[in-house]
LOSETI-374131 format. One record per residue: residue number from 1; chain; x, y, z of N, C-alpha, C in turn. Coordinates in steps of 0.02 Angstrom, whole numbers, plus 50000, padded with zeros to 5 digits. Example, Ala and Ser with C-alpha at 12.3 -4.5 7.8 and 13.67 -1.06 7.14 Angstrom:
% residues 2
<site 1; A; <50660; 49716; 50390>; <50615; 49775; 50390>; <50660; 49835; 50390>>,
<site 2; A; <50642; 49888; 50354>; <50684; 49947; 50357>; <50645; 50002; 50394>>,
//
This chain:
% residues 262
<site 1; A; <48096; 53001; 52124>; <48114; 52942; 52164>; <48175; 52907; 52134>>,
<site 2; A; <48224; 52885; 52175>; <48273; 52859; 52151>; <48258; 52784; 52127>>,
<site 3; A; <48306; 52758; 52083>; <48300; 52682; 52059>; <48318; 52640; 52100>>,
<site 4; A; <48288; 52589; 52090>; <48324; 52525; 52139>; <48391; 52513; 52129>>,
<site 5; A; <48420; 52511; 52074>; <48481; 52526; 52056>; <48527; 52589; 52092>>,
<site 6; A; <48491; 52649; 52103>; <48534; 52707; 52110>; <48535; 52698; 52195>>,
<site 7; A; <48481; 52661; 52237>; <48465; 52659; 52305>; <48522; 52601; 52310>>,
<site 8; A; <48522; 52528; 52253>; <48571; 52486; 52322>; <48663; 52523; 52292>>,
<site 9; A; <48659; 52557; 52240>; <48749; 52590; 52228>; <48754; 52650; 52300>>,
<site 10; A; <48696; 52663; 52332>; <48705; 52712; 52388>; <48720; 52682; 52440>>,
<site 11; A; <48687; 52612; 52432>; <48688; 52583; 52495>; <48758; 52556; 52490>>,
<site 12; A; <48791; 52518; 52439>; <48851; 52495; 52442>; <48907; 52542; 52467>>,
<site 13; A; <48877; 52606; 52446>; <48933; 52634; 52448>; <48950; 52688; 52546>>,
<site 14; A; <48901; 52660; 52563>; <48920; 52679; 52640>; <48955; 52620; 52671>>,
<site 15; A; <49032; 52641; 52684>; <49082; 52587; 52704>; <49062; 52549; 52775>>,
<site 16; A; <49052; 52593; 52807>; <49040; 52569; 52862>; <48962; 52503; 52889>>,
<site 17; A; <48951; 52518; 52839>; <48875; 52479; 52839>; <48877; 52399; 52869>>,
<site 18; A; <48857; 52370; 52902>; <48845; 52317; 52938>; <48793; 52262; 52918>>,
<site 19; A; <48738; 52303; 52898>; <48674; 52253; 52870>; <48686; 52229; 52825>>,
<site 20; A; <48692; 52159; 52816>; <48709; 52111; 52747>; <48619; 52096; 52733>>,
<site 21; A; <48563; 52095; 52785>; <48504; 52076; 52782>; <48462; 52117; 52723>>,
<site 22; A; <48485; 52214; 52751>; <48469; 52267; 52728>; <48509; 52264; 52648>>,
<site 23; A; <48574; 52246; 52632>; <48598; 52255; 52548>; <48568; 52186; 52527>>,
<site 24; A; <48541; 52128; 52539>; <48511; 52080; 52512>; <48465; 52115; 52484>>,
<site 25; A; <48409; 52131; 52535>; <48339; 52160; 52524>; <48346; 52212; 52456>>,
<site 26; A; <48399; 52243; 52469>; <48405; 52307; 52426>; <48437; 52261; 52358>>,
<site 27; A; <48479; 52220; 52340>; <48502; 52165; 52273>; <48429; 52158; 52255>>,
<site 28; A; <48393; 52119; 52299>; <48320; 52074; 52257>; <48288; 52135; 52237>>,
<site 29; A; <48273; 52202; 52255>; <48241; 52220; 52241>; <48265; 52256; 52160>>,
<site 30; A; <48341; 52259; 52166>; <48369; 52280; 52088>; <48370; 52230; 52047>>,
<site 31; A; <48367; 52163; 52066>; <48370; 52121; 52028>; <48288; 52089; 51967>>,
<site 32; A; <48244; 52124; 52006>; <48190; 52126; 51967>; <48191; 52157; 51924>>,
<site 33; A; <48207; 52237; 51911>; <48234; 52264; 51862>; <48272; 52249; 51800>>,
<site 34; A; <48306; 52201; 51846>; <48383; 52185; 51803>; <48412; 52132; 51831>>,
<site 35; A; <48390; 52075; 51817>; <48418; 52007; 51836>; <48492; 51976; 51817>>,
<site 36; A; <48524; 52015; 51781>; <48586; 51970; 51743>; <48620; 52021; 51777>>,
<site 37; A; <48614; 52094; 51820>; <48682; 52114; 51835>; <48702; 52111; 51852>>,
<site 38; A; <48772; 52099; 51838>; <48834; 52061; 51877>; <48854; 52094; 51939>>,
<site 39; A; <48846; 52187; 51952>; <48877; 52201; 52018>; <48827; 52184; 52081>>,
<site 40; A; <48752; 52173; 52043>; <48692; 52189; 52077>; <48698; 52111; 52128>>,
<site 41; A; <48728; 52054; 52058>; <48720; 51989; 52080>; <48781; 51987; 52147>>,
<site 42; A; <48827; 52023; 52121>; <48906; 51991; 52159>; <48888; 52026; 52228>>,
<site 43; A; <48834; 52084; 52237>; <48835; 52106; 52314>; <48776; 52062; 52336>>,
<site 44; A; <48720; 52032; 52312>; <48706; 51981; 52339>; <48733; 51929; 52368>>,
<site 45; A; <48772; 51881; 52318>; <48807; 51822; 52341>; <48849; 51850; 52388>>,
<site 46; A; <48879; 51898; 52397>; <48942; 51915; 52466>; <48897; 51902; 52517>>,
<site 47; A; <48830; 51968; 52521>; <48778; 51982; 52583>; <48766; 51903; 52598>>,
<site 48; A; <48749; 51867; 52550>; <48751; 51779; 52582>; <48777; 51742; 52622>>,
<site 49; A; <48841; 51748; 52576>; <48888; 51737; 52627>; <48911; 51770; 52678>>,
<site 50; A; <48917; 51819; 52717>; <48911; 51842; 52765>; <48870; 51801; 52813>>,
<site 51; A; <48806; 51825; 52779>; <48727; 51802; 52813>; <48750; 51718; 52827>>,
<site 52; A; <48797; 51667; 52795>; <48820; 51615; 52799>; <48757; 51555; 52771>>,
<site 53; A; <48722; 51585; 52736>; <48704; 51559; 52684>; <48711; 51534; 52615>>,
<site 54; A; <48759; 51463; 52614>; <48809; 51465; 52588>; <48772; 51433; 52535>>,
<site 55; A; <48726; 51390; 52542>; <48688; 51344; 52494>; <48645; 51390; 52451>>,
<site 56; A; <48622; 51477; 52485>; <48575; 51510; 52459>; <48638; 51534; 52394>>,
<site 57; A; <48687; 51550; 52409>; <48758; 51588; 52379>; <48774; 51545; 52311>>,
<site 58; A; <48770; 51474; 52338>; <48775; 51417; 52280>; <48735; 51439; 52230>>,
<site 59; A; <48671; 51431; 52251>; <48611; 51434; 52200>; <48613; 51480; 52171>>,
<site 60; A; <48613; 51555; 52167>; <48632; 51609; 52146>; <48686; 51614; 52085>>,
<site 61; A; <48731; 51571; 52124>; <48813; 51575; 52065>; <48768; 51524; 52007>>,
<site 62; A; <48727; 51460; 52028>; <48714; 51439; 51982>; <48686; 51455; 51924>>,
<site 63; A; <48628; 51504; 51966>; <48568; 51523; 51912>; <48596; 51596; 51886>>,
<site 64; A; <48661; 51607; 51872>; <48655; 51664; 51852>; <48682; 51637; 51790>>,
<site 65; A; <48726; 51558; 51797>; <48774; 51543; 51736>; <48839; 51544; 51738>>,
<site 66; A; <48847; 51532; 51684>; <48932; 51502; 51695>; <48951; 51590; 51670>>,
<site 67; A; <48929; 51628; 51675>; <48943; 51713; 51659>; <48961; 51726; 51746>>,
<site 68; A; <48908; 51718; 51778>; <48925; 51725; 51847>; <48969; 51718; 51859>>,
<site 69; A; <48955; 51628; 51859>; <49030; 51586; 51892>; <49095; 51595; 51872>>,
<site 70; A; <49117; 51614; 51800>; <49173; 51626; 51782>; <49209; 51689; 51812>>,
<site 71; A; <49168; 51744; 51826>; <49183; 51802; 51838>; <49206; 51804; 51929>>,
<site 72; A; <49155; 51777; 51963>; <49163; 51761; 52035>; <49190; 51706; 52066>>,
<site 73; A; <49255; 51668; 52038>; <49283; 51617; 52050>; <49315; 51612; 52119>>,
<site 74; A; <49299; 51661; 52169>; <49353; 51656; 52222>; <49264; 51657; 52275>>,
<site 75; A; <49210; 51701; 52248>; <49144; 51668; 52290>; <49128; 51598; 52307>>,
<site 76; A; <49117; 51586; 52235>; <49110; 51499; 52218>; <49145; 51468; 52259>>,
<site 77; A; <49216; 51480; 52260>; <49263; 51429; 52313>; <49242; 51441; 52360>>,
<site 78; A; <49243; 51484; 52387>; <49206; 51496; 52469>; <49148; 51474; 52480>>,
<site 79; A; <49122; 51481; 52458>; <49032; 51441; 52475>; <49049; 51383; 52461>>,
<site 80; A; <49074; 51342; 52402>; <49087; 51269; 52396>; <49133; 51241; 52458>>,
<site 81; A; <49156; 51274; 52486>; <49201; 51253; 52547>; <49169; 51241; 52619>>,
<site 82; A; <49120; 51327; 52611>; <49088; 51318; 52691>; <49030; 51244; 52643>>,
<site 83; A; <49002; 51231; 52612>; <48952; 51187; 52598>; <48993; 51128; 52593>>,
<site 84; A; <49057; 51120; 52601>; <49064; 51034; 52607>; <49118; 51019; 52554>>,
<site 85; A; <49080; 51034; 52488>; <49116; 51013; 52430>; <49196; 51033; 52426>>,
<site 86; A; <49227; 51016; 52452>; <49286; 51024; 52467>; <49343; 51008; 52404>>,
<site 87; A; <49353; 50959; 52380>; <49364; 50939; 52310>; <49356; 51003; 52277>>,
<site 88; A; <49302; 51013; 52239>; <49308; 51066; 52211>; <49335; 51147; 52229>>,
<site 89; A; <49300; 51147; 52289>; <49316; 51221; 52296>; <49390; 51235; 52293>>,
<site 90; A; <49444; 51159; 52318>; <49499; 51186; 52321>; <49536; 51168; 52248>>,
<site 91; A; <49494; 51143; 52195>; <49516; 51136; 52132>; <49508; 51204; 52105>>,
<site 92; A; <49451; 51239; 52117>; <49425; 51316; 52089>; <49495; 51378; 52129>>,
<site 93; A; <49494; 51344; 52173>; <49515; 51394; 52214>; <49613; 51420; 52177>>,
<site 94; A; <49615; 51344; 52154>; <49690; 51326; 52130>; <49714; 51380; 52065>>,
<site 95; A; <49648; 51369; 52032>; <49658; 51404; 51986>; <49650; 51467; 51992>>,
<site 96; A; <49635; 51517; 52053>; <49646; 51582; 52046>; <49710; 51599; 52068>>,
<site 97; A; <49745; 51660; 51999>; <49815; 51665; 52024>; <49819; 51742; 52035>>,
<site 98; A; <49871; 51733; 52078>; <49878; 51810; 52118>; <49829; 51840; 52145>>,
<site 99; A; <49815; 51781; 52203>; <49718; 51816; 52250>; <49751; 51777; 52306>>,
<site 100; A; <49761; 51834; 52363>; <49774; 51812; 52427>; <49701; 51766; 52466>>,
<site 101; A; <49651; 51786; 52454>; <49594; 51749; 52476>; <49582; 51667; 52441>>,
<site 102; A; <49599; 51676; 52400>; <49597; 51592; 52378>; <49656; 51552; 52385>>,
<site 103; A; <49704; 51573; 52417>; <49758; 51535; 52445>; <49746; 51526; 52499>>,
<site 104; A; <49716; 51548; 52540>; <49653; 51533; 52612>; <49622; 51496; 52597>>,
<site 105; A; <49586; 51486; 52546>; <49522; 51433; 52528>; <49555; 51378; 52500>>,
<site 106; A; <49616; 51375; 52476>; <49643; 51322; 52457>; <49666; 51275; 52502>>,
<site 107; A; <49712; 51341; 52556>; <49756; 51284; 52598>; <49695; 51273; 52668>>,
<site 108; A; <49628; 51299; 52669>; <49574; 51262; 52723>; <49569; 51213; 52699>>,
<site 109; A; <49525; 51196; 52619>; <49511; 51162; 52595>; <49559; 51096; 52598>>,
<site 110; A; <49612; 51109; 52582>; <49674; 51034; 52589>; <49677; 51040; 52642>>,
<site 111; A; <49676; 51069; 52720>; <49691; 51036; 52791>; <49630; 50981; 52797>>,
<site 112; A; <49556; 51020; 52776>; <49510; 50976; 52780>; <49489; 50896; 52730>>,
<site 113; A; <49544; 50890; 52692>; <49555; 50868; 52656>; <49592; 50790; 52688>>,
<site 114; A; <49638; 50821; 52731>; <49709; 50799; 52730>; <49766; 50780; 52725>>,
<site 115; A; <49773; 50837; 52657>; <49823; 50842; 52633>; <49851; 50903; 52645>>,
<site 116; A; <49894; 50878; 52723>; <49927; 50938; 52776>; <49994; 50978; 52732>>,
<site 117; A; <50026; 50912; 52709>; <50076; 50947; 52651>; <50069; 51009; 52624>>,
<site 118; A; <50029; 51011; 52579>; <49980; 51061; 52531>; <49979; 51121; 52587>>,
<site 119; A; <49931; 51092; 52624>; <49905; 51147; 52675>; <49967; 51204; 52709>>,
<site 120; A; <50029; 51143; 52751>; <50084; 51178; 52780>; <50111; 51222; 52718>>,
<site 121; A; <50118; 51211; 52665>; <50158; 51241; 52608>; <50126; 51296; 52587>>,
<site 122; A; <50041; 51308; 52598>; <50013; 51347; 52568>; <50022; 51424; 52630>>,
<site 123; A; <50002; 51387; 52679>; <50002; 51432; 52748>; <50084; 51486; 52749>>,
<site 124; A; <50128; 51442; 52737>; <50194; 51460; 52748>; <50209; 51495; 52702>>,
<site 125; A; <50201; 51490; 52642>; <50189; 51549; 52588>; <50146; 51615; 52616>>,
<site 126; A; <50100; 51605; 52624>; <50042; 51655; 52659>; <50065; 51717; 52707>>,
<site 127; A; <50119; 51651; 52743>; <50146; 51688; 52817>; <50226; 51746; 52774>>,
<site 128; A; <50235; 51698; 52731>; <50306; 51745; 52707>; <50290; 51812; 52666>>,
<site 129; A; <50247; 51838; 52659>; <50188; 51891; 52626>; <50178; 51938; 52675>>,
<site 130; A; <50155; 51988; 52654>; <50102; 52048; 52706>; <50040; 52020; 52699>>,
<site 131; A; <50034; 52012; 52767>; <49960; 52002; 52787>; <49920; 52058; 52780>>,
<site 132; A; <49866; 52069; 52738>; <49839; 52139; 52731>; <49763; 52132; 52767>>,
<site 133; A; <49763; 52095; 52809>; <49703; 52126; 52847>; <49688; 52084; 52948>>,
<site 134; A; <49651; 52140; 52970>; <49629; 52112; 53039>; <49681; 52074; 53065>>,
<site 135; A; <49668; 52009; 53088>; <49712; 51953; 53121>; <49743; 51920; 53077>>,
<site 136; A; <49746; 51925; 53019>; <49765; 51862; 52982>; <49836; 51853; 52971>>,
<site 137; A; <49868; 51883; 53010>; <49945; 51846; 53020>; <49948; 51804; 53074>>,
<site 138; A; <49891; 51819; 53136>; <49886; 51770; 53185>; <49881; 51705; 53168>>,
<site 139; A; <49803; 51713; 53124>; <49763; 51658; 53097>; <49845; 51600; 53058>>,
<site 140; A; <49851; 51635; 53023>; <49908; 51592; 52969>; <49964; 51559; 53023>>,
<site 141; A; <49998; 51597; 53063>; <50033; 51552; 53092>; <49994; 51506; 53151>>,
<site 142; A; <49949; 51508; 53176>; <49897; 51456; 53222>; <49864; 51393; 53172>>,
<site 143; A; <49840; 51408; 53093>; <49862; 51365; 53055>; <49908; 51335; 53027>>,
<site 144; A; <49978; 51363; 53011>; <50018; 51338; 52981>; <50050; 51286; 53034>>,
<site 145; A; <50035; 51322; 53100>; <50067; 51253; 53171>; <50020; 51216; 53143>>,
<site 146; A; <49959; 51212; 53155>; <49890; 51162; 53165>; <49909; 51094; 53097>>,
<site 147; A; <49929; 51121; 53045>; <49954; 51088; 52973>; <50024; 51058; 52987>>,
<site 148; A; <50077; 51092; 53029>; <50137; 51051; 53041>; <50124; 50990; 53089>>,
<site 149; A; <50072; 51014; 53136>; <50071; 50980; 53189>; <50043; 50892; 53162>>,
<site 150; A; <49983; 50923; 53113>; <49943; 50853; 53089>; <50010; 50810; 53047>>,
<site 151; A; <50057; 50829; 53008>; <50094; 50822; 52970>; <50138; 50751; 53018>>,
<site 152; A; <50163; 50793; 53081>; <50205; 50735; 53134>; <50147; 50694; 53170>>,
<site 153; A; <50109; 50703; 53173>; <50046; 50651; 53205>; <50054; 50590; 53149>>,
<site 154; A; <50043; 50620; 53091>; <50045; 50561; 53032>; <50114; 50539; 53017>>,
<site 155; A; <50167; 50563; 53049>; <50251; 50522; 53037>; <50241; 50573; 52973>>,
<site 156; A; <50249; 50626; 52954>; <50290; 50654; 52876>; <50316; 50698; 52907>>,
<site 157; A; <50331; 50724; 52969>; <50376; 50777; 52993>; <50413; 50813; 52950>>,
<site 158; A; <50450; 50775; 52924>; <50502; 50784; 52854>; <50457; 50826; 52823>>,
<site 159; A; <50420; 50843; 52819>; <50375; 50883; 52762>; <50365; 50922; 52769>>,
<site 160; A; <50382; 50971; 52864>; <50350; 51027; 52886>; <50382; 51075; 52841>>,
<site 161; A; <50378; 51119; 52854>; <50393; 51185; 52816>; <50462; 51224; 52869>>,
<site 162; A; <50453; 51226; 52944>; <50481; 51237; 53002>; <50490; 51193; 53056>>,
<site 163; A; <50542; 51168; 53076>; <50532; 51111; 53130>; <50527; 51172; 53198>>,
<site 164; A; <50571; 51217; 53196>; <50550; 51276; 53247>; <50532; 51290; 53264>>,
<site 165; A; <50467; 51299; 53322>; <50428; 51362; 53338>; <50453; 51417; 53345>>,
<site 166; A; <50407; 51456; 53316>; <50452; 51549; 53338>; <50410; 51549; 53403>>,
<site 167; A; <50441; 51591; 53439>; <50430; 51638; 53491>; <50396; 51689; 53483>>,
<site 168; A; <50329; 51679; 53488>; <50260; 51726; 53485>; <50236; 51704; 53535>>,
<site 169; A; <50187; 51754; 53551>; <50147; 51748; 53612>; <50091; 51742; 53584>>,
<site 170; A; <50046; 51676; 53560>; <49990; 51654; 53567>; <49980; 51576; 53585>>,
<site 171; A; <49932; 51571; 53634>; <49936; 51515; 53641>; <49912; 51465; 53596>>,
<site 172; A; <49871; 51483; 53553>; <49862; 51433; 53498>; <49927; 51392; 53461>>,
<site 173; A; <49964; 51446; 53456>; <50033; 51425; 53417>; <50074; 51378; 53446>>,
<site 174; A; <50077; 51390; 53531>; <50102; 51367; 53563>; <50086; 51288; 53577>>,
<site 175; A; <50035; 51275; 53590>; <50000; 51232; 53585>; <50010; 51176; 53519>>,
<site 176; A; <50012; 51196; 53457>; <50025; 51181; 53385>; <50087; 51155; 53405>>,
<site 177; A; <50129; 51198; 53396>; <50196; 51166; 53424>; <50205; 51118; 53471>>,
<site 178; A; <50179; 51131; 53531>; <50189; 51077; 53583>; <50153; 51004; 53548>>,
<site 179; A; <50120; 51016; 53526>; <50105; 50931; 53491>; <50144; 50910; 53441>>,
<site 180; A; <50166; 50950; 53402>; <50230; 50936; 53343>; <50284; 50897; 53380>>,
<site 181; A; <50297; 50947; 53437>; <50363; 50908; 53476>; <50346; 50842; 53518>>,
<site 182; A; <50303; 50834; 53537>; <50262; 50778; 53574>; <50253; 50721; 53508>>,
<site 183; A; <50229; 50726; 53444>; <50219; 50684; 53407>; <50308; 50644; 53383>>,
<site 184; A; <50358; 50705; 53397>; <50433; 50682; 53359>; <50467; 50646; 53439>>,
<site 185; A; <50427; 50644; 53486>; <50462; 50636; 53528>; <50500; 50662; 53586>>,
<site 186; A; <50512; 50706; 53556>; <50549; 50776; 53606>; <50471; 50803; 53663>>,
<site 187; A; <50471; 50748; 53707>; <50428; 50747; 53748>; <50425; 50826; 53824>>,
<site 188; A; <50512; 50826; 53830>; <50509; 50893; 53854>; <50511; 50962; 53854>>,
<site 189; A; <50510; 50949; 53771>; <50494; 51035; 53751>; <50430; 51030; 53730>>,
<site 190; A; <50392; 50977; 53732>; <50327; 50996; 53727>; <50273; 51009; 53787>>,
<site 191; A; <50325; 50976; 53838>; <50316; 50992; 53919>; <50321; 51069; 53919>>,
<site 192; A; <50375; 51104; 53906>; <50403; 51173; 53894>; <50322; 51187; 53842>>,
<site 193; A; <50318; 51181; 53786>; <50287; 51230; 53766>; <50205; 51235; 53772>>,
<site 194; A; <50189; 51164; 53826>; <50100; 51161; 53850>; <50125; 51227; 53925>>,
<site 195; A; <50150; 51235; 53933>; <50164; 51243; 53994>; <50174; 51337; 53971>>,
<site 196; A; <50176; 51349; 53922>; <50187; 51415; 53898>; <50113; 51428; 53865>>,
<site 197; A; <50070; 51385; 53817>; <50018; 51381; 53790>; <49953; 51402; 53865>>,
<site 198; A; <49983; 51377; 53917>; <49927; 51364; 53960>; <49939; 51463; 53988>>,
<site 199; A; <50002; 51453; 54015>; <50012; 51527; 54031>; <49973; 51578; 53998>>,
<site 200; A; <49994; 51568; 53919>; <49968; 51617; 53881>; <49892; 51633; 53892>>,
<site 201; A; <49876; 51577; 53892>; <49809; 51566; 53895>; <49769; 51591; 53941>>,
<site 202; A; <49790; 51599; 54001>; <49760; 51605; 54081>; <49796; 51676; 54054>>,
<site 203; A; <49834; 51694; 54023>; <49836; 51777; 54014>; <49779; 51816; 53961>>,
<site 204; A; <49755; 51795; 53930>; <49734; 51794; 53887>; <49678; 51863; 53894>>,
<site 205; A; <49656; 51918; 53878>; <49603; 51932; 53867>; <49571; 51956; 53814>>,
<site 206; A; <49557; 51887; 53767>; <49504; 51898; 53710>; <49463; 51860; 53729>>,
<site 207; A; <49467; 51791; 53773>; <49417; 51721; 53775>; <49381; 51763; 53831>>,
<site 208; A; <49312; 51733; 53855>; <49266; 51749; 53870>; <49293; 51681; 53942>>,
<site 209; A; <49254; 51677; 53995>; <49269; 51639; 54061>; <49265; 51568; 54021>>,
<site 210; A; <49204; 51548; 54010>; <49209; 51496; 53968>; <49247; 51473; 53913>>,
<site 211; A; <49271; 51497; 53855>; <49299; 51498; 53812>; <49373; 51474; 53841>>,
<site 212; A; <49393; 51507; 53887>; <49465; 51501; 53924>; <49471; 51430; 53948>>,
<site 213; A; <49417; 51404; 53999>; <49424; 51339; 54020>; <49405; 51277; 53989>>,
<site 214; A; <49375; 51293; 53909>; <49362; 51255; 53881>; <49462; 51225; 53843>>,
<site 215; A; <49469; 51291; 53809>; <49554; 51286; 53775>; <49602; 51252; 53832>>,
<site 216; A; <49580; 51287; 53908>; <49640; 51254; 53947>; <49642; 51188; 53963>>,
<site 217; A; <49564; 51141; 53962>; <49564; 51091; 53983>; <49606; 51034; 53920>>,
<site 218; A; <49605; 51060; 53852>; <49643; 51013; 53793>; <49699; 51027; 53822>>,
<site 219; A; <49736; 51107; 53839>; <49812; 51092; 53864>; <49822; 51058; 53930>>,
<site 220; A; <49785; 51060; 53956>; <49796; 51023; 54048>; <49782; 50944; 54019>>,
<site 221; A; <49760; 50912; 53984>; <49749; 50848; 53974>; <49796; 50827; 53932>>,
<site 222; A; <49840; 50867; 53890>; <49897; 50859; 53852>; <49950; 50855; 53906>>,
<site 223; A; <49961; 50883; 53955>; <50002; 50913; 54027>; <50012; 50836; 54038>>,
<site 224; A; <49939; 50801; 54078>; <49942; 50761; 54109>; <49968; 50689; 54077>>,
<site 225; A; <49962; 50689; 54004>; <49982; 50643; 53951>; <50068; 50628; 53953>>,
<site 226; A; <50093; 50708; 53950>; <50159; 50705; 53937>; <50201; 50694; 54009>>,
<site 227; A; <50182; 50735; 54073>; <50205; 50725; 54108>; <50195; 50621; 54145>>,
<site 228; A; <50163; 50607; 54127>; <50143; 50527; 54137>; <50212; 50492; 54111>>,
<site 229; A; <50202; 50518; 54032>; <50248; 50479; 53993>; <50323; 50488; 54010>>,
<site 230; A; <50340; 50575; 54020>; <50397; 50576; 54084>; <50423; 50543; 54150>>,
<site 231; A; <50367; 50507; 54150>; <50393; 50469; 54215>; <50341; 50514; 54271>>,
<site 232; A; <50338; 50558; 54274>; <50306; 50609; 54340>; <50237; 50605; 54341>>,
<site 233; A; <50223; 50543; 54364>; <50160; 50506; 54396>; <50115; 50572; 54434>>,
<site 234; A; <50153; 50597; 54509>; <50144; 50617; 54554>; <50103; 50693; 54527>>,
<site 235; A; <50136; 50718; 54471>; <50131; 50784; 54453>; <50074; 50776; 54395>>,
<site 236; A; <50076; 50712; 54383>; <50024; 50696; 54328>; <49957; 50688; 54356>>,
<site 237; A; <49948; 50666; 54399>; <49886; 50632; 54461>; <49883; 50694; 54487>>,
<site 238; A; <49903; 50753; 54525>; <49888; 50798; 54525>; <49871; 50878; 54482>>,
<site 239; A; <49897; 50861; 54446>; <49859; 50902; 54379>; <49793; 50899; 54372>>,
<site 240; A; <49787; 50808; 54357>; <49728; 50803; 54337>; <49674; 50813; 54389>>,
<site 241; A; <49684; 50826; 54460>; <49644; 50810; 54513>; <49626; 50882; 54494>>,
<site 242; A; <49665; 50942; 54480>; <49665; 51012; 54495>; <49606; 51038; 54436>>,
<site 243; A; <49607; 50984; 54394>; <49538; 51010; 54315>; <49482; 51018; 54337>>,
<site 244; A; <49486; 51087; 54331>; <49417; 51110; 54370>; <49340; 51094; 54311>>,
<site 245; A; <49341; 51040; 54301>; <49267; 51032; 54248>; <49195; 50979; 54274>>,
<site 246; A; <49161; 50955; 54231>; <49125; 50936; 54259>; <49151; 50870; 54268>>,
<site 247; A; <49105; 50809; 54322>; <49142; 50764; 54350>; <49158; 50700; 54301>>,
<site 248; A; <49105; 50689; 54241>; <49134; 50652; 54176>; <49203; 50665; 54134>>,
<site 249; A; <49230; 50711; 54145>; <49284; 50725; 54085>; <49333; 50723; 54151>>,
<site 250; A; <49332; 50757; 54220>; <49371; 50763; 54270>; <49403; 50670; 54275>>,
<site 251; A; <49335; 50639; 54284>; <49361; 50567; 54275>; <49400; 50529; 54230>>,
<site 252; A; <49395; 50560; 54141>; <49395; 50531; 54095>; <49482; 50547; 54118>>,
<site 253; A; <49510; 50593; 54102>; <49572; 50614; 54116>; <49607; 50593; 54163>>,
<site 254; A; <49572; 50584; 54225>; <49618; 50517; 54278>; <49623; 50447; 54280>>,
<site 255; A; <49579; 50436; 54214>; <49584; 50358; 54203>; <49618; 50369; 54150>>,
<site 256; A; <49626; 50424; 54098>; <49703; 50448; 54044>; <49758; 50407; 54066>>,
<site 257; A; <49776; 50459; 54129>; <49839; 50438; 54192>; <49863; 50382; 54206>>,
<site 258; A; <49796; 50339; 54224>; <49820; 50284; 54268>; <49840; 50243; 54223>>,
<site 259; A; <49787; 50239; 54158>; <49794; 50186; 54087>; <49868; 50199; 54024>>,
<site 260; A; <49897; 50275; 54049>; <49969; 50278; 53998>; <50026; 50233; 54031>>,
<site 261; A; <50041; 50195; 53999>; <50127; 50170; 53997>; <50176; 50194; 54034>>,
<site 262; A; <50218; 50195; 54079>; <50264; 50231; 54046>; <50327; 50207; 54030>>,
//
């Protein structure tokens, strides 16, 4: 019979494997054997986090010791992050050098923070790099807008990293941008770029029916904001008549209209 040990190095070692439930089960059961081992512990705390058991992940890093914790400094940040503790995780996170994953955990940690500075600077670094996995060149520039954007909401514009939008086709980005330019003023290129965000959007096929009219209704209510403040009443009042949602938010948005300035 094989060891609990020799069963979860089999199990780790099928790449394709999916069950974080199934390599837990298979950790606890090596860990009776052998409680202090470090690879036995570190595929637990991952399977945790996955499983998004972030408080179970905590406890684990705790009780194994500062042997654990020292060794798994880029776990720790991640679980201290999804759990709140924000402060720290992005103090832990600071100190790992040359780890593309904790420059993620750093610059979440400071957007949630709000310290967009940090955040835009960290993202924009991120973005000037090879992205080595899945989406995450998407992700970085839909954050690094989301961080410029908060930056001109709060008057530090001066601080962005890019006053530019590039020309990509996602509407997240687009969107990011269009509020950057809406916060500096430049009220009709942010007309221009809700108006490209929404396109994208209604092109879109990753969102699900719902998912779509949830994103379009923030850009159609941004639409109706800017075009108001343009002066174009007419186009504003009909926008908003055209929001296909339920009749509380349909309302909330035509009393937007009637109550902006212009």
């Amino acid at each position: 019979m094989a060891s609990a040990t020799q069963s979860l190095n089999t199990l780790l070692q099928r790449a394709s494997i999916d069950d974080h439930e199934e390599i837990l089960k298979a950790c606890n059961v090596s860990l009776k054997h052998s409680k202090k081992d470090l690879k036995t512990l570190h595929a637990k705390i991952v399977a945790l986090l996955k499983l998004d058991r972030y408080e179970d992940a905590l406890r684990v890093l705790e009780e194994g010791g500062d042997g654990v914790k020292n060794e798994l400094p880029l776990e720790r940040s991640y679980a201290l992050y999804k759990n709140g503790q924000l402060e720290e995780a992005k103090s832990i996170a600071k100190g790992i050098t040359n780890d593309r994953g904790a420059r993620h955990v750093e610059a979440q940690a400071s957007y949630r923070l709000e310290d967009f500075e940090q955040a835009s600077l960290l993202y924009n670094d991120l973005a000037g790099t090879h992205a080595s996995i899945g989406n995450e060149e998407n992700d970085i520039r839909i954050n690094a807008g989301a961080a410029d954007a908060q930056l001109e909401w709060t008057e530090q514009g001066h601080l962005m990293q890019k006053r530019s939008p590039s020309r990509d086709d996602f509407f997240e980005t687009a969107y990011n941008a269009a509020c950057a330019s809406i916060a500096r003023g430049d009220l009709a290129q942010g007309d221009f770029l809700l108006q490209r965000s929404r396109d994208l959007c209604n092109a879109s096929g990753d969102l699900t029916e719902g998912e779509k009219a949830a994103e379009l209704l923030s850009i159609q209510v941004q639409q109706v904001y800017v075009l108001s403040r343009l002066g174009n009443s007419i186009d504003a009042e009909r926008l908003a008549s055209q929001i296909a949602l339920e009749e509380s938010v349909h309302t909330r948005a035509v009393e937007f209209v009637s109550l902006t300035p212009l």
